[in-house]
N, C-alpha and C positions, 0 to 999 in steps of 0.2 A: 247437353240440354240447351234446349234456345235461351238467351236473356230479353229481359221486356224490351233494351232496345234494340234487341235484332230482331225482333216479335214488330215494336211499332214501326223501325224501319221497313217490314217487310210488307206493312201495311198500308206504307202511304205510296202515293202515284208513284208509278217507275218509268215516267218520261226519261228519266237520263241514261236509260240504257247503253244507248248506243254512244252515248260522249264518253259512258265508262269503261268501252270497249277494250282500246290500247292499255290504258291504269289497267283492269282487271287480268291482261296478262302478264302483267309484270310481278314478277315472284320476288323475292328478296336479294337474286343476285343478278337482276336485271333493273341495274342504276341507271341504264343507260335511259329506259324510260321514265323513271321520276322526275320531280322535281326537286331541284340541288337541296334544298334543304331536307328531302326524305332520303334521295339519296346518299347521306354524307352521315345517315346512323348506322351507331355502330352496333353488333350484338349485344344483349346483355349477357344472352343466354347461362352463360358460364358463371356469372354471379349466384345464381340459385343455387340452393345445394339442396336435395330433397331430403323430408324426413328418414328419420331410420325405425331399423326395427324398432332398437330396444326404446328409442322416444312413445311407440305406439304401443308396447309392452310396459311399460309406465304407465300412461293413457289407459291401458286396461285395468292395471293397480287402483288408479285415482277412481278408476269407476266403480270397481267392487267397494272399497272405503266407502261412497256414497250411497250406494247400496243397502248397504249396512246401514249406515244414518237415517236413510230412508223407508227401513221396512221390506223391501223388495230382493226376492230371491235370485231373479233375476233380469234380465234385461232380451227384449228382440227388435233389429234391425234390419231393413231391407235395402232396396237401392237407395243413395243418394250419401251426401255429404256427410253424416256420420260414420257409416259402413266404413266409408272413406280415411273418416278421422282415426277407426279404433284397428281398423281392419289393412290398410290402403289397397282396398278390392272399388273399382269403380263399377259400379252397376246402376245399369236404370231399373226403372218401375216398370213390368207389364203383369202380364194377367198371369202370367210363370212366378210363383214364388223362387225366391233366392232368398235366403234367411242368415242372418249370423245371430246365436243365441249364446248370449254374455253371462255364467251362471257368478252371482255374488261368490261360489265358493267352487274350485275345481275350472278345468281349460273348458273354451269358446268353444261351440259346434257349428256345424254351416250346413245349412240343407241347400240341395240346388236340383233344378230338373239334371235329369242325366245325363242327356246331348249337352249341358253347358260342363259338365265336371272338369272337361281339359282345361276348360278359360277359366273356370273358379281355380284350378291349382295350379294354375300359369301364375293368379296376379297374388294367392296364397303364400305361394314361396317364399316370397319375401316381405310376409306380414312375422308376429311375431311367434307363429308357432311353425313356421318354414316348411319343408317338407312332411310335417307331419301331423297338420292340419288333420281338423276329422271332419270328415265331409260327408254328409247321407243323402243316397241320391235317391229322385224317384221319377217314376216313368209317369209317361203321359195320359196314365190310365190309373194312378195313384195318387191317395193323398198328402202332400205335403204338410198337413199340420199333423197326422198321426205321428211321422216322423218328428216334431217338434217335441208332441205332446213324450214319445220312447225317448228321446234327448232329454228333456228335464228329469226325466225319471232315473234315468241312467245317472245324474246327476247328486240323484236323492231329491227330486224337486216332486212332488205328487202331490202337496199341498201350499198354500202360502203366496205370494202376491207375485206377478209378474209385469213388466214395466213393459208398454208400447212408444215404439220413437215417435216421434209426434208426425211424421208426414208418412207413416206406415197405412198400406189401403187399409180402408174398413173392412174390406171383405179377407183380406188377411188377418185381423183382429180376430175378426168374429170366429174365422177357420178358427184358430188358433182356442177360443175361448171352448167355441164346442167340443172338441176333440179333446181339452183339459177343463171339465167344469168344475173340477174340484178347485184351480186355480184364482184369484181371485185379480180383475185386468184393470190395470192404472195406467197414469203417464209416465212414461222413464223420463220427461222431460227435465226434473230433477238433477236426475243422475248424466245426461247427454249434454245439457246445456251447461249444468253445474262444471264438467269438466272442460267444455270448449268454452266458456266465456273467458278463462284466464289464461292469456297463450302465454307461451316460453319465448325463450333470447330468440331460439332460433325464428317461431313463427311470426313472432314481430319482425324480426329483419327481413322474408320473405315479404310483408306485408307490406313494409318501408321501399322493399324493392319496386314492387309492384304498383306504388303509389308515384314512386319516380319514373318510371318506363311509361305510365299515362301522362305526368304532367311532361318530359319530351317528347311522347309523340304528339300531345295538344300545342306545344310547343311548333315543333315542326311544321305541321301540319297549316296551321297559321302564320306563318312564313310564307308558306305558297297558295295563301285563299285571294282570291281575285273575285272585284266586284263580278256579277252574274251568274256566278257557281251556284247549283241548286243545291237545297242541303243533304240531299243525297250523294253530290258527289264530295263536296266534304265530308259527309260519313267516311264514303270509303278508302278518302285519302287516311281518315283516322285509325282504318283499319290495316292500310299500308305501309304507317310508320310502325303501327304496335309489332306487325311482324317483318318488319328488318330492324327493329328490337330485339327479335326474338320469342316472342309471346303472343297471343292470342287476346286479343284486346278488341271492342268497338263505342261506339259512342252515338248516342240520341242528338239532334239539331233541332235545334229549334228558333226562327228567325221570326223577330219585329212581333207581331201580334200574338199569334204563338208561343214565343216563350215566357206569356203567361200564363199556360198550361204546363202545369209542373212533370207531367209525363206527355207533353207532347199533344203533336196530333196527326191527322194523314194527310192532310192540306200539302199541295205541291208547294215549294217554299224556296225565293230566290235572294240570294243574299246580296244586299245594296250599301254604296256608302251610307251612313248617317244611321246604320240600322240594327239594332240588337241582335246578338247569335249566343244564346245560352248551348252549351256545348254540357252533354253529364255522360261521363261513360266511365270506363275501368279494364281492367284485363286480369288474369289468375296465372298466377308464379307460383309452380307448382301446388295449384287447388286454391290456394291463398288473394282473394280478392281486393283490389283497389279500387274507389269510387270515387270521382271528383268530378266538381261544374267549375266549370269557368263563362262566365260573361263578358262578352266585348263587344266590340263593332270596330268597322273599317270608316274612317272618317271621323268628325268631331261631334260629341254627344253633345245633348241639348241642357238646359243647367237640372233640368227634371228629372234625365239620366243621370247625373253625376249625383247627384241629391239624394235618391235611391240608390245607387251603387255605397256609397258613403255613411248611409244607415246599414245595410245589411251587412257592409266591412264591419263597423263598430259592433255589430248583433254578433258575428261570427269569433271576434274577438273576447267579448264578455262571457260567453258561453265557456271559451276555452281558458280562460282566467277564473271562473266558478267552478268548475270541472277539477276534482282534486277526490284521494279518500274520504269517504267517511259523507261525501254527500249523496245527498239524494239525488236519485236522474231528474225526474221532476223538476228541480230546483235548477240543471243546466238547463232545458228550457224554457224554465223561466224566466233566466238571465237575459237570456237572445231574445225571448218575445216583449221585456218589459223595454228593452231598447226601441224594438219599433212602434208598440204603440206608444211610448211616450212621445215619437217622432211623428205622429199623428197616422202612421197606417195599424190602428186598431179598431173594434177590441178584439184580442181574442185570436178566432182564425180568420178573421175577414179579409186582411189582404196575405197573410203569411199563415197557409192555408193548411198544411202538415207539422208535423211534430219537428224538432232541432234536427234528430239523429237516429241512428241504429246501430246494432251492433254489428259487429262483421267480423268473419275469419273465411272459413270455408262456402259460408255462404255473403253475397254479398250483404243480406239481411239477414239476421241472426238474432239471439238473446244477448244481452235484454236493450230495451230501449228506451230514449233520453226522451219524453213526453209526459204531459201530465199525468199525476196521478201514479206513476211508477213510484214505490217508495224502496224500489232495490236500493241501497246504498253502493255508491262504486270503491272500486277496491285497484290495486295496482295490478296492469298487466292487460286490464280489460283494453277494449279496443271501438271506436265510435268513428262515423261520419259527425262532420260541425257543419249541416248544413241550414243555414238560416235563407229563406229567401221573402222578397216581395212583390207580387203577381198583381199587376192593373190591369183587367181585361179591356182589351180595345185596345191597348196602348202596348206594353212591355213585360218582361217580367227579368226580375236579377236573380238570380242563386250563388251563393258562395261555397264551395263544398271543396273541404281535406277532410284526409281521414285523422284521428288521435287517439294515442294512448294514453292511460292513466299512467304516470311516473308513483314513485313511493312519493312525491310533496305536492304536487300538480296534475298537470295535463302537456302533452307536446305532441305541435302537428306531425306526421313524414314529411310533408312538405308545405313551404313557402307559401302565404295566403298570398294570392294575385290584389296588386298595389293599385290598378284602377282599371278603366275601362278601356283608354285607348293603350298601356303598355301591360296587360294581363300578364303579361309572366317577367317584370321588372326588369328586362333587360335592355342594351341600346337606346 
């Protein structure tokens, strides 16, 4: 699936083609053409350890329990990151149904067109019902929800609530709804979100991982940036360290005026001494997403720069020192925003223009989120960007962004907040 910033990189001028030429054939074991500081990382790869079954057989446990709490018979999922979570079947979304239907009581079914069957029990094997997976197939002259609707019944499901994942097509819904009208159609969001919000030892250490393989490859990769690089070819340097890391990683650029567009823009953009370069990218260790910005410049920032850099440190830090059980998301950003308007970029969202944070695991936005008006209480285990920033159009813009977890007495980064503008990753 593309990410926004391989979507907005893909949309701004592509003058640098040809300077990208020699970089884009260099593969991971071709040092000879990087720059020494790309060429001198090492793999991680072998640090990952991927989930197992019986974690995703668990994961199915915790979701029938909700189920139940929730009224819902059962649960339906299609392509995307939950599939993922409960099932590890990756699939995308087309106009073909692929289904997994999670029954509160008795084993998972899976519908699929029938030319896919082989690949559905290719990546089935080793979800948690292995070879023996039930899988009903149907041709391309058949309907896939009748199938669903013989699955719940098979089930004893022919009345009672069924739960849709939340980024399930409408037109899969509605199939589903007409073909069982006796059922009555809700959010699983509940039951989907309710179990991915709270990750285990292990999905945090993946996630820990994944947060350190970006801030080395932004690391790196800033080693070898040279005044007039356009920020595309820094892009793809970002993209060159993350994979002789090992992982698949990219990153959004955004330089001097620009990076007071909080997503960027497609404006051709060349990087100068004296000049702000907000950097926001991440990579996924196995499915497991890191997000971080870092802000800097090459040369000495102006006392305006520092000034701003210096509130949004302190906003990033409050946040993460209010961030504990038992509080309100709400209440984290409210920490982070009461620091810059008191510092005179307020009210409100005027110059710090989105919300603190998001949640994250499989996706890099997820349930729930640290913005007004959220009265979730946080609990231990959740998992959050601390991203506070301040946008002067015409001028600059700073962001500060780690990712964190809830502890059982606080909050703690994966990694190290960047200590100022001109040595962003505190070293030398």
């Amino acid at each position: 699936m593309i990410s926004r910033r391989r979507f907005l990189r893909a949309s701004s001028v592509a003058g640098a083609a040809l300077s990208l030429a020699p970089l884009a054939a260099a593969g991971p074991a071709d040092a000879a053409e990087l720059p020494p500081s790309l060429a001198a990382l090492p793999s991680m790869k072998h640090l990952a350890q991927p989930i197992t079954r019986e974690e995703r057989a668990e994961r199915q446990e915790r979701a029938r329990r909700l189920m139940s709490a929730n009224q819902m018979d059962a649960i339906v999922m299609s392509g995307g990151t939950s599939l993922q979570y409960f099932a590890g079947v990756s699939w995308w979304l087309s106009e073909r149904l692929f289904a997994m239907v999670l029954p509160a009581k008795g084993e998972a079914f899976y519908v699929s067109p029938a030319f896919e069957e082989g690949r559905a029990r290719e990546q089935l094997s080793s979800g948690p019902a292995g070879e023996h997976a039930d899988v009903r197939v149907w041709q391309e002259d058949e309907s896939p929800y009748q199938l669903i609707a013989q699955g719940l019944k098979d089930r004893g499901i022919s009345t009672g609530t069924i739960g849709m994942e939340e980024t399930l097509y409408f037109v899969y819904s509605d199939g589903i709804r007409k073909a069982a009208p006796h059922l009555q159609v809700v959010s699983a969001t509940p039951v989907t979100a309710g179990c991915r919000r709270l990750k285990s030892q292990h999905e945090l250490a993946l996630m820990r991982l994944a947060s350190q393989v970006t801030l080395t490859a932004y690391e790196a990769s800033y080693k070898a940036l040279k005044p007039g690089m356009t920020r595309d070819e820094f892009g793809h340097l970002l993209e060159v360290a993350h994979e002789r890391l090992g992982f698949s990683g990219d990153a959004l650029v955004e330089v001097g005026e620009y990076s007071a567009f909080p997503h960027g823009s497609i404006a051709r953009q060349v990087i100068r001494e004296g000049t702000i370069v907000l950097v926001d990218g991440g990579c996924t260790v196995e499915g497991y997403c890191s997000d971080i910005t870092r802000t800097f410049l090459l040369g000495k920032p102006s006392d305006k720069m520092r000034e701003v850099f210096a509130i949004v440190h302190r906003a990033q830090a409050a946040a993460l020192q209010t961030a504990k059980p038992g509080v309100e998301c709400q209440a984290v950003d409210a920490a982070a925003r009461k620091v810059i308007t008191d510092a005179g970029y307020g009210p409100d969202y005027k110059y710090f223009t989105h919300r603190l944070g998001h949640g994250m695991g499989l996706d890099g936005h997820e349930w729930p989120y640290l913005v007004r008006g959220n009265t979730t209480k946080l609990e231990p285990h959740m998992t959050f960007s601390d991203e506070p920033g301040i946008y002067l159009r015409g001028e600059f813009g700073v962001r500060l962004e780690d990712d964190m977890h809830i502890t059982e007495d606080g909050a703690e980064l994966f990694t190290p907040p960047s200590p100022s503008l001109e040595n962003p990753f505190g070293k030398g």
